[in-house]
BASE-725989 format. One record per atom (N, C-alpha, C): x, y, z. Coordinates in steps of 0.05 Angstrom, whole numbers, padded with zeros to 5 digits, always signed. Layout:
REM residues N
XYZ
...
***
This chain:
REM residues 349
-00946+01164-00081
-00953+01180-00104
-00981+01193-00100
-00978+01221-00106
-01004+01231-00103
-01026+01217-00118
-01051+01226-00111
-01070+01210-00137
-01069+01234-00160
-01080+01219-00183
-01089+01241-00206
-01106+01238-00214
-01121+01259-00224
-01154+01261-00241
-01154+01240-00262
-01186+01232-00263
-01184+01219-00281
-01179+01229-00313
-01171+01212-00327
-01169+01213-00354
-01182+01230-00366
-01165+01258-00377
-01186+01271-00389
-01208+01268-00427
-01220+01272-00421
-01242+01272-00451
-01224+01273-00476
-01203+01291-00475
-01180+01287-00503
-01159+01272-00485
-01146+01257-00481
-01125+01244-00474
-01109+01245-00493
-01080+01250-00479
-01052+01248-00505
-01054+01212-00517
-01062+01195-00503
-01062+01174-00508
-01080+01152-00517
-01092+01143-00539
-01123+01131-00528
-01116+01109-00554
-01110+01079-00532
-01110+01054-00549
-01129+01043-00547
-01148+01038-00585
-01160+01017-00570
-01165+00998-00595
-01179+00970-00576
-01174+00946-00588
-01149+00937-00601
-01131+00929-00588
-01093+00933-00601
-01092+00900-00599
-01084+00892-00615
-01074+00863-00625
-01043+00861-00634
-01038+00841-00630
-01008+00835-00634
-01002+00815-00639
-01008+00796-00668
-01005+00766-00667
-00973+00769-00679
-00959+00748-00664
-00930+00736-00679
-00941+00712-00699
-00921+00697-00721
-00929+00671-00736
-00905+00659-00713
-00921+00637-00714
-00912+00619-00686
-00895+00596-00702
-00867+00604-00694
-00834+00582-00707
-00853+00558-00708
-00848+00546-00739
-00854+00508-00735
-00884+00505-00737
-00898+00520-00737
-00933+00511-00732
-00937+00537-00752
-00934+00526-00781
-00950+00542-00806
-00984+00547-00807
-00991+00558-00805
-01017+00582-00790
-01022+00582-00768
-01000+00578-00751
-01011+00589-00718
-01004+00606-00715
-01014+00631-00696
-01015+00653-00684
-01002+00660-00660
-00989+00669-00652
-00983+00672-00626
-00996+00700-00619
-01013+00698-00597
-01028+00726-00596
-01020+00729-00566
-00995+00756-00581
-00985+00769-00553
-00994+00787-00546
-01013+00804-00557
-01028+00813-00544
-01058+00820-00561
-01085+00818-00550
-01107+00813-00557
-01131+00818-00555
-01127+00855-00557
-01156+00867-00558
-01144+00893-00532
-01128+00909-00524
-01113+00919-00505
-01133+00942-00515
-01147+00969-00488
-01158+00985-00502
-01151+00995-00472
-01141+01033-00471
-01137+01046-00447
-01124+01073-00460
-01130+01093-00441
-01121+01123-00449
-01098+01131-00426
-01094+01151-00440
-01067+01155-00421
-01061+01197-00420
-01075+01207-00399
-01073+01240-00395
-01046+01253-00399
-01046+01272-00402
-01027+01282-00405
-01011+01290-00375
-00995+01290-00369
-00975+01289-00345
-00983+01261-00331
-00997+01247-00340
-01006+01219-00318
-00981+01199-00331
-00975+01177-00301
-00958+01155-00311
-00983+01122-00308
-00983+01115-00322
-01011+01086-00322
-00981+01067-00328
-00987+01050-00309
-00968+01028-00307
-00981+01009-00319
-00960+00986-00326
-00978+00960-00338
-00960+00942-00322
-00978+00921-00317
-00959+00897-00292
-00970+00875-00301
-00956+00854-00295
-00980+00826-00301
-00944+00811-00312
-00953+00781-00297
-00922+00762-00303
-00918+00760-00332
-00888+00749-00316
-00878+00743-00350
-00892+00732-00386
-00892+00741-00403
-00914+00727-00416
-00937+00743-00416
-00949+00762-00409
-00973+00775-00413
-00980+00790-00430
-00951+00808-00444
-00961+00822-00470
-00956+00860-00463
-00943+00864-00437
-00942+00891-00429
-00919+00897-00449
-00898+00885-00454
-00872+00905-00463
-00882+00904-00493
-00905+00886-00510
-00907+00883-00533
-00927+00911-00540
-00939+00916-00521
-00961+00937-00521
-00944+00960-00523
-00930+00975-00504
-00909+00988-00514
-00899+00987-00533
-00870+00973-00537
-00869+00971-00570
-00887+00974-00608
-00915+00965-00595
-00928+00966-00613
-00940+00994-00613
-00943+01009-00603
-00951+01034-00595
-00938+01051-00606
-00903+01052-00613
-00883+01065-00614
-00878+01056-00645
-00891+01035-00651
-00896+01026-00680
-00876+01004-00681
-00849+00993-00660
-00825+00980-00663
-00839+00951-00672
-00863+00950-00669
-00876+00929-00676
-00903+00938-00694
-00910+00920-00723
-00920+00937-00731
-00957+00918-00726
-00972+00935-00714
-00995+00931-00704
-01011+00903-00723
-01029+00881-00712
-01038+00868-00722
-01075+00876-00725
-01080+00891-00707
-01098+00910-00713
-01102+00935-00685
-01119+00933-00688
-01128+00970-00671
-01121+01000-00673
-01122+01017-00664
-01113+01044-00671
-01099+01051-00635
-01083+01067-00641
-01070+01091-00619
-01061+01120-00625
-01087+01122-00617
-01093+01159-00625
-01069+01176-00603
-01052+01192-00622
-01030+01208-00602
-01037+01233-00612
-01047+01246-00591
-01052+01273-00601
-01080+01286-00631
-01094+01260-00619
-01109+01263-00647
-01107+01257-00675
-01085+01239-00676
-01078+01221-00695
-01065+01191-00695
-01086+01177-00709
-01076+01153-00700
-01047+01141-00718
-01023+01132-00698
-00998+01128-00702
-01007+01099-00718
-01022+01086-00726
-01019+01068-00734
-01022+01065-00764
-01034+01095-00771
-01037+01094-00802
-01023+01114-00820
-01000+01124-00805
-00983+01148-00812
-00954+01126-00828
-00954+01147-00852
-00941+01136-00870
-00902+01133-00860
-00884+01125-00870
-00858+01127-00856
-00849+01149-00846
-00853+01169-00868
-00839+01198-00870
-00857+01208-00846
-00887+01215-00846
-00903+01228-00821
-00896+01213-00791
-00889+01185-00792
-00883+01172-00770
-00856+01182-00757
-00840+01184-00771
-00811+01200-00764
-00816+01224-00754
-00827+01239-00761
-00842+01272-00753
-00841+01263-00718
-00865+01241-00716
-00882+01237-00695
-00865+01225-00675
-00846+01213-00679
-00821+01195-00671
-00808+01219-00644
-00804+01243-00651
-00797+01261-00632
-00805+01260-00609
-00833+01257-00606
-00860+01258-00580
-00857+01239-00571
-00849+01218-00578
-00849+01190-00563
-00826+01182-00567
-00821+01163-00538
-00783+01154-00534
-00795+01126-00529
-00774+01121-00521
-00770+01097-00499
-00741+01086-00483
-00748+01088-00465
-00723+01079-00435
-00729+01049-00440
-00705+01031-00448
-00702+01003-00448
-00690+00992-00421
-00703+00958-00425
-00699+00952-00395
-00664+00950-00390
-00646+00940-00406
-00616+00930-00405
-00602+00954-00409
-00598+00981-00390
-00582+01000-00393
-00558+00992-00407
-00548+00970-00404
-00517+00969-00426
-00526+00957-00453
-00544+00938-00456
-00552+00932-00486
-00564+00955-00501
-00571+00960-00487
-00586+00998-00501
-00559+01010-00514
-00546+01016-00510
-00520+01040-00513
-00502+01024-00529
-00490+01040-00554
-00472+01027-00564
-00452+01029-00550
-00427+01010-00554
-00405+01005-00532
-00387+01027-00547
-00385+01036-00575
-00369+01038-00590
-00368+01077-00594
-00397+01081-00579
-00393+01111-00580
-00389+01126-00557
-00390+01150-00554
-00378+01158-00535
-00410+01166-00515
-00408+01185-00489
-00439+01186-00488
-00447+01216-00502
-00431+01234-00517
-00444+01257-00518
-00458+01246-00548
-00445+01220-00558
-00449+01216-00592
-00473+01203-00586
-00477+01186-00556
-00498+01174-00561
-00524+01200-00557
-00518+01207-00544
-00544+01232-00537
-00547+01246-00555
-00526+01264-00573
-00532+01271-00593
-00542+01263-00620
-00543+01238-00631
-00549+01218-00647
-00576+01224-00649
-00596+01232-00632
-00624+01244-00648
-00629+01259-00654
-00606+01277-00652
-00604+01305-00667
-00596+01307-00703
-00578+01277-00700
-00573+01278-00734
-00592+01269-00747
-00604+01244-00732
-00624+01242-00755
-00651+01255-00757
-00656+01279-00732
-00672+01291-00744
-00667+01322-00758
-00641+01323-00755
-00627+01347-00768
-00633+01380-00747
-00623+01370-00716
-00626+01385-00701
-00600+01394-00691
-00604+01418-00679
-00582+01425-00655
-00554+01420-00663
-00544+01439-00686
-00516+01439-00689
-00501+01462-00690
-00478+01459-00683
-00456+01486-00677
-00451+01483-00648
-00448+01509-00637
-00445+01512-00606
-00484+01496-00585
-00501+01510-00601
-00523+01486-00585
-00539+01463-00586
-00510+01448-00605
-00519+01426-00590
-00490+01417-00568
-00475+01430-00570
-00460+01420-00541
-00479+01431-00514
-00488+01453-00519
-00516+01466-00496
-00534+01452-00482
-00541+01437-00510
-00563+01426-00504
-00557+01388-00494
-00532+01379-00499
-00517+01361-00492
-00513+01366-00452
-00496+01384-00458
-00488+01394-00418
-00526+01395-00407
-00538+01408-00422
-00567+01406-00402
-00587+01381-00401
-00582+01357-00416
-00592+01346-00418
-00578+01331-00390
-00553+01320-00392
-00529+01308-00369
-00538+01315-00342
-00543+01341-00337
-00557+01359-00312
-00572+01344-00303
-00598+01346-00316
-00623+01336-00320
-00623+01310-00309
-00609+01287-00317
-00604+01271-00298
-00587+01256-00285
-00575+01278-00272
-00550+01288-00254
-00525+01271-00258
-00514+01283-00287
-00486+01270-00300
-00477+01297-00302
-00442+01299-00300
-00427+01328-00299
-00432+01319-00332
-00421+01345-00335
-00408+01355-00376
-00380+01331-00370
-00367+01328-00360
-00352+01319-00374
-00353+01291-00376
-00374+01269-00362
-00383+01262-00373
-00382+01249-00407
-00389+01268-00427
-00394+01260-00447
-00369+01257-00464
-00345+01256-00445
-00327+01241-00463
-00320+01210-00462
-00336+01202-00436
-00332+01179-00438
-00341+01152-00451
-00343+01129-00443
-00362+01108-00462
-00376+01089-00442
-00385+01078-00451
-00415+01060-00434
-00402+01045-00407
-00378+01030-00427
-00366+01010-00392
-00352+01022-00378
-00351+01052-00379
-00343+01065-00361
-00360+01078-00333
-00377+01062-00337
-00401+01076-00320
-00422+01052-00305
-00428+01059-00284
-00440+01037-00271
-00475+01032-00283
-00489+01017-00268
-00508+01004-00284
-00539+01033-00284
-00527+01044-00253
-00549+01062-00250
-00544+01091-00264
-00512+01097-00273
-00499+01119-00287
-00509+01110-00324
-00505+01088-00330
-00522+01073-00351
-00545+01085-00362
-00564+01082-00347
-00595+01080-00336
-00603+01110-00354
-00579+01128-00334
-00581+01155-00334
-00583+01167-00359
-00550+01159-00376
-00560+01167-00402
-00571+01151-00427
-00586+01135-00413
-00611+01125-00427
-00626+01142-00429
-00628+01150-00405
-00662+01172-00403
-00656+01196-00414
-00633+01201-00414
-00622+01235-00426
-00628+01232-00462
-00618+01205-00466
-00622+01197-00497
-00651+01201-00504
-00664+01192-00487
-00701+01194-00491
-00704+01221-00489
-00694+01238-00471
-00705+01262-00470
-00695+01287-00498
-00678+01278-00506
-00664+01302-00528
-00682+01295-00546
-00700+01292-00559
-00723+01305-00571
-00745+01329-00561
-00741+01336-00537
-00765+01342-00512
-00792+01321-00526
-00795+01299-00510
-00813+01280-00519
-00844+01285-00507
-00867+01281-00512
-00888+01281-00490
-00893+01257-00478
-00887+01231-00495
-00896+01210-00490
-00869+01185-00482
-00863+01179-00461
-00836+01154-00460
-00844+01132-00443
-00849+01105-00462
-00850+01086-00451
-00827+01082-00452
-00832+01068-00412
-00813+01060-00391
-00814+01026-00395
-00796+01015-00409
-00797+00990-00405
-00778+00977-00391
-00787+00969-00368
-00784+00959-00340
-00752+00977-00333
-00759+00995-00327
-00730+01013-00335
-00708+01010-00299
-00722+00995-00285
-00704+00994-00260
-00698+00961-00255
-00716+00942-00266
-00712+00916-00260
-00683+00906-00256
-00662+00918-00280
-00634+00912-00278
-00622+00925-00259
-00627+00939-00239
-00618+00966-00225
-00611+00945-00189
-00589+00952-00178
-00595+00942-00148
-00623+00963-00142
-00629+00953-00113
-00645+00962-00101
-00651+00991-00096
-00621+00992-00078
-00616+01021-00076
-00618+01040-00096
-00609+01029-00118
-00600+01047-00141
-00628+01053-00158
-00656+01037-00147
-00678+01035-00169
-00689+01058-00157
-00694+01069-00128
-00705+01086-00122
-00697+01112-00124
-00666+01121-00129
-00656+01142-00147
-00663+01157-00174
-00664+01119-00188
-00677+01124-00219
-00710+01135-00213
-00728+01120-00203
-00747+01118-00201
-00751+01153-00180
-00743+01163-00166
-00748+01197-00160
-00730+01210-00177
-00713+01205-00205
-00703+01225-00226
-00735+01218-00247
-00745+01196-00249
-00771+01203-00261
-00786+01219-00254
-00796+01215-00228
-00825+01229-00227
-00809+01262-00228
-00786+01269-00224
-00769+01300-00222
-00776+01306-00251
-00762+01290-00269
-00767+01302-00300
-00793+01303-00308
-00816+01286-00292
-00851+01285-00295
-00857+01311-00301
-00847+01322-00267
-00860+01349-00264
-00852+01361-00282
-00829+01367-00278
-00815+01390-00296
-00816+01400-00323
-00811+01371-00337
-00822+01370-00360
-00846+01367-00373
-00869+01362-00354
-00900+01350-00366
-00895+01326-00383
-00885+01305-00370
-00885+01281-00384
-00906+01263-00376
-00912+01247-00395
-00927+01230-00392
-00917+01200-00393
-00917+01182-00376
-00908+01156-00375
-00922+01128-00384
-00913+01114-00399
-00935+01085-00401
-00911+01075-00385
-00909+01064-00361
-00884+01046-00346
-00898+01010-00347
-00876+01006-00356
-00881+00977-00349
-00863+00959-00336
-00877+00944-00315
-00849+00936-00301
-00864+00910-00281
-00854+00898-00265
-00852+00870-00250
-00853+00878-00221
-00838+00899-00216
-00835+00905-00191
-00866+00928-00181
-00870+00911-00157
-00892+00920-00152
-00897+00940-00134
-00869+00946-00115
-00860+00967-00100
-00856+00988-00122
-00839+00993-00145
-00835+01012-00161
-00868+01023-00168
-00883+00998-00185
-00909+01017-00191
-00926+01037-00167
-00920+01014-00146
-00943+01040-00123
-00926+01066-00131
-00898+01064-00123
-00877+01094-00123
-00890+01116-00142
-00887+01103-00167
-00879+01112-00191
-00909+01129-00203
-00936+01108-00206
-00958+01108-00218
-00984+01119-00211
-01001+01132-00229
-01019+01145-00216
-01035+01121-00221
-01049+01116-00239
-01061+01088-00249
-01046+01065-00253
-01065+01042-00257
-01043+01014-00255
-01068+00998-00277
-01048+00984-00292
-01069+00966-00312
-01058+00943-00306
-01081+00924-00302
-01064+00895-00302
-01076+00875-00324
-01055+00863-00340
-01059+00843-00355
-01048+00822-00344
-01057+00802-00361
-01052+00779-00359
-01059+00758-00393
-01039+00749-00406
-01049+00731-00426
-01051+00757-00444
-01049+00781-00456
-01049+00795-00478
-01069+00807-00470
-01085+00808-00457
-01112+00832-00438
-01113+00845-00416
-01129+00862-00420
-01129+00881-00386
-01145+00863-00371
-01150+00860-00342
-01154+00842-00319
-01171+00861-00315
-01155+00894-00312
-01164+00913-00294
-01145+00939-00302
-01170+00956-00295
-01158+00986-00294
-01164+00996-00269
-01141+01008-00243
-01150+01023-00228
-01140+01042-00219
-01133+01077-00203
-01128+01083-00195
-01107+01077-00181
-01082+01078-00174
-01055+01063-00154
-01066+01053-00128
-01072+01066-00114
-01082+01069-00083
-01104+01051-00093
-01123+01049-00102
-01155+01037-00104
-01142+01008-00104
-01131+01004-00128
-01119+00973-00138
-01102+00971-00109
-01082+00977-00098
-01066+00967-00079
-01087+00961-00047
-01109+00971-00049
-01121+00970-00025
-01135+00948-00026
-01156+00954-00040
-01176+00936-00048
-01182+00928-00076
-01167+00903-00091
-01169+00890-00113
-01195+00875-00132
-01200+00883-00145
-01231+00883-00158
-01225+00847-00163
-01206+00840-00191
-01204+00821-00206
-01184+00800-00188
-01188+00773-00189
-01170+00758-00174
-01151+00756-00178
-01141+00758-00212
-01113+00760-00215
-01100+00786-00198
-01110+00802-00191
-01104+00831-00181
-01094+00826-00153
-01116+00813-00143
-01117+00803-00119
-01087+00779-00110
-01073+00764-00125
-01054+00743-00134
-01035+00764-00129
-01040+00780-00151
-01014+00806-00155
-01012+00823-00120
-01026+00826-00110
-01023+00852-00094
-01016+00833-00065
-01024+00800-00061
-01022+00795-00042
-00993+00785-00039
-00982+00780-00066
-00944+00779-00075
-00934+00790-00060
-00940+00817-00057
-00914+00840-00041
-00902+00838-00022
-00881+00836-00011
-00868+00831+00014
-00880+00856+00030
-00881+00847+00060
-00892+00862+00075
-00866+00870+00088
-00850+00899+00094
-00822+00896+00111
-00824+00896+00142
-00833+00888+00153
-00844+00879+00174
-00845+00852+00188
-00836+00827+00201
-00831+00808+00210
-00853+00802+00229
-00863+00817+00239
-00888+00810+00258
-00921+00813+00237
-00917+00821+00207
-00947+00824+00201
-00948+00793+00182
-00968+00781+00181
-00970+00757+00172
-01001+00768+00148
-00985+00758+00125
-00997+00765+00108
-01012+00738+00087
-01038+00737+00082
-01052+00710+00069
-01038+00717+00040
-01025+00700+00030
-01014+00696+00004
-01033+00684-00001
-01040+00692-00038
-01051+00676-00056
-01038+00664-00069
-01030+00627-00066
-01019+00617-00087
-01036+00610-00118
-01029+00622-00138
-01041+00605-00162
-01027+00580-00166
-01050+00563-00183
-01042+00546-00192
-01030+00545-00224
-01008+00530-00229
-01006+00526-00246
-00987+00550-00268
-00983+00546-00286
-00962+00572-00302
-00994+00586-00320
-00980+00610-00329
-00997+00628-00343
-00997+00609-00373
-01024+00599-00385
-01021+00590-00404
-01007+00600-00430
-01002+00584-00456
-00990+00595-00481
-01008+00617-00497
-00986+00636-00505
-01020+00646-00518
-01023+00634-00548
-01012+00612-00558
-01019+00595-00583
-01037+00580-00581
-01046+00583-00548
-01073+00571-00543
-01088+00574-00525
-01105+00595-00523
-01115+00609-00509
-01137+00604-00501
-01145+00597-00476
-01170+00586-00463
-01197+00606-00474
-01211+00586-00481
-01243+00600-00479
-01249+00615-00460
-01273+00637-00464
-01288+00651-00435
-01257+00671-00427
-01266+00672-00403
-01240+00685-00395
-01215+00673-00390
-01199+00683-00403
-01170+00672-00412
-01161+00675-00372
-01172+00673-00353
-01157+00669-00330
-01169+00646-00317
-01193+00635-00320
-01205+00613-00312
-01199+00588-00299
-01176+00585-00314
-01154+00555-00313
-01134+00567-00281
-01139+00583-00273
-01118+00587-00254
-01136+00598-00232
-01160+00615-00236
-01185+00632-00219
-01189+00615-00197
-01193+00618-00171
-01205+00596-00155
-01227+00604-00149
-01241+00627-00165
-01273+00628-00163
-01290+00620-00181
-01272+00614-00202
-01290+00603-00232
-01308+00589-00230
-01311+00565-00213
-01323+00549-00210
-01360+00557-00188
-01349+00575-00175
-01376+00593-00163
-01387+00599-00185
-01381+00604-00200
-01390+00630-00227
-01416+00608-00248
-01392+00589-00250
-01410+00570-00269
-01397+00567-00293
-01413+00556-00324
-01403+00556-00339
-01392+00579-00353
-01403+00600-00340
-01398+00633-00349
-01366+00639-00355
-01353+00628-00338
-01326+00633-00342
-01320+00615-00371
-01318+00591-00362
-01313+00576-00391
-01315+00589-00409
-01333+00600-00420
-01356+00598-00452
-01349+00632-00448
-01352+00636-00438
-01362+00676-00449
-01333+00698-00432
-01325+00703-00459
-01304+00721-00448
-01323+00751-00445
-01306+00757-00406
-01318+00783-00401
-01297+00815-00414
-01313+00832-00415
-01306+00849-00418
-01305+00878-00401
-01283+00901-00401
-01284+00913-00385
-01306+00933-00368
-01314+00927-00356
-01334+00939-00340
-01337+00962-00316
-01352+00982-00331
-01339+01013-00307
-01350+01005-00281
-01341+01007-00261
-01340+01000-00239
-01346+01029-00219
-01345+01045-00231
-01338+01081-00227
-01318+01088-00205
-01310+01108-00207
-01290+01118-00176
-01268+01112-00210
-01269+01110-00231
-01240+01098-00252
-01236+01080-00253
-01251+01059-00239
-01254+01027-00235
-01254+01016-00265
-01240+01000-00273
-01257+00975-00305
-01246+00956-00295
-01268+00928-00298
-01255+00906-00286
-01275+00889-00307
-01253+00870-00311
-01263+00845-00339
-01267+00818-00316
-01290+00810-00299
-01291+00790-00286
-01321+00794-00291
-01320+00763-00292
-01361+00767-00291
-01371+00752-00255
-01351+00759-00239
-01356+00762-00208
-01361+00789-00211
-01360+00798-00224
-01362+00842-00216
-01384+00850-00239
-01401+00828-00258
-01418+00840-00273
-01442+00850-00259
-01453+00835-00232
-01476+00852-00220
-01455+00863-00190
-01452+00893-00197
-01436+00906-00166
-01456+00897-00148
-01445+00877-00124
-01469+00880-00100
-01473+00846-00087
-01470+00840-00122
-01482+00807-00129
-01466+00790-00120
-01436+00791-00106
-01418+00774-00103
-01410+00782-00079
-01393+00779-00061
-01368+00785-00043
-01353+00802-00042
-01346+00818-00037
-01329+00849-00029
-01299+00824-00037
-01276+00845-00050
-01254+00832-00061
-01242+00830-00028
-01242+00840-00005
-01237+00824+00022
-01243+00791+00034
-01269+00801+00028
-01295+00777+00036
-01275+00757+00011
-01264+00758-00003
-01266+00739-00024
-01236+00728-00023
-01222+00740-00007
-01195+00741-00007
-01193+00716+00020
-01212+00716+00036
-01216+00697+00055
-01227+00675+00056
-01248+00684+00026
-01254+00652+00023
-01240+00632+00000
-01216+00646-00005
-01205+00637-00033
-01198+00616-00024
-01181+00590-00041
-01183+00567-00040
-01142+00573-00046
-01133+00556-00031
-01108+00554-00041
-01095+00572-00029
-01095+00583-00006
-01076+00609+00016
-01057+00600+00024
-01041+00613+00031
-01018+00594+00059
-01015+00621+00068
-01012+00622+00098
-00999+00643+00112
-00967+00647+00109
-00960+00675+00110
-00929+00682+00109
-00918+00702+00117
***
């Protein structure tokens, strides 16, 4: 993926401080805080990925964005208005600009309609495209990502998982949207079939001037797919970087965990894995200081700093933000190489 400019001064996208507590089944005033202070912008034609294991709070950030969840605090300014204080009727207006591609291409789709009913279906309820165009606009949508017209007589189990996929995305697109979070939209997909979906994205990118929040697991798809990459972990950003910057050289350790994951396809290159220890804690109970501490194998260099004082994102410049207080004085610590060698807990692979 090419690189892209940074984030411009009006961004179509700009979250910040975003919270997301659930009431936690069985434990009357506990919190489950799935996600917990999330703040990042998003340009117009740019895709910013969000990555970070199971449990971190990426697909809740999405959702909550899109309003499917209704915010426990922060704002997300779309276009110069923040979606979070727009009444039902103005939210429906706004509902057009923003989609979303779900991860389960067959749980998405009702079994019971046909596909032109499902694609057309945002046309009724926003009282669009009837007579002869919306069958027009049905056949161009199918095109788009490369399904014939006829097609739309059929029904969901008639169609394989990556034909699925397809008119998912056609469903997202019949509003002309600016904004479609991708939630994890290839994870269900074979292999073969993810890199199809994943170059009919970045095709409709161009074409259309779309803008992507993708969120997803696979770490091959984000290099593909993403101009920027955010990584959380525990309901927070880790890190914001550039694609290429983050995949080279990793600021935050968890980043560093994440990037040294990737299979190398190669049999002769031997690559230092970082094992963590231990599972990603609950977020019904969320460690002091920095919520990655309990797993960090530099915490203990640091001092009590990690414990006690949660860090916050820090410009790093080049688009850099990194929440480690190893990166609060640039200079003061070990190059994320240097640090990758002296980590504790490697195995070769």
């Amino acid at each position: 993926m090419t690189s892209h400019p940074l984030p411009a001064s009006n961004p179509l996208l700009q979250v910040d401080g975003l919270k997301k507590y659930f009431p936690a089944k069985g434990r009357r005033g506990t919190m489950l805080k799935a996600v917990d202070g999330v703040s990042f912008t998003l340009a117009k034609g740019e895709t910013l990925a969000l990555i970070g294991e199971s449990g971190s709070g990426k697909t809740t950030v999405g959702k909550t964005i899109l309003r499917l969840h209704e915010p426990t605090a922060g704002r997300a300014i779309f276009e110069g208005v923040d979606i979070f204080g727009l009444m039902p009727r103005q939210l429906r207006n706004r509902r057009r600009d923003m989609q979303i591609i779900f991860q389960d291409p067959f749980a998405s789709l009702n079994p019971r309609m046909t596909v032109e009913e499902l694609i057309s279906e945002p046309f009724d309820i926003h009282g669009l495209a009837g007579g002869p165009d919306r069958a027009r606009r049905i056949a161009r949508l199918l095109d788009l990502v490369g399904l014939a017209t006829f097609h739309a007589r059929r029904y969901p189990h008639e169609f394989s998982g990556g034909q699925r996929q397809r008119i998912g995305i056609a469903r997202a697109l019949a509003l002309d949207p600016k904004l479609i979070v991708c939630d994890e939209p290839v994870s269900a997909l074979d292999v073969s079939i993810q890199s199809q979906i994943l170059n009919l994205l970045r095709q409709l990118q161009q074409e259309l001037d779309l803008s992507y929040l993708f969120i997803a697991h696979g770490m091959a798809a984000v290099k593909h797919i993403s101009h920027r990459v955010a990584v959380m972990y525990l309901g927070k950003i880790m890190e914001i970087a550039p694609t290429r910057m983050l995949y080279s050289t990793p600021l935050h350790p968890y980043s560093e965990a994440l990037m040294s994951a990737i299979p190398v396809p190669d049999p002769t290159v031997r690559r230092q894995r970082i094992i963590l220890e231990g599972d990603i804690p609950t977020p019904l109970n969320v460690p002091g200081g920095c919520r990655f501490h309990t797993r960090c194998p530099y915490a203990a260099s640091v001092g009590d700093k990690c414990r006690t004082v949660e860090p916050t994102l820090s410009d790093m410049g080049d688009g850099r933000l990194v929440a480690c207080h190893l990166r609060d004085k640039p200079g003061a610590y070990p190059s994320a190489a240097t640090l990758s060698v002296l980590s504790a807990g490697k195995q070769l692979i």
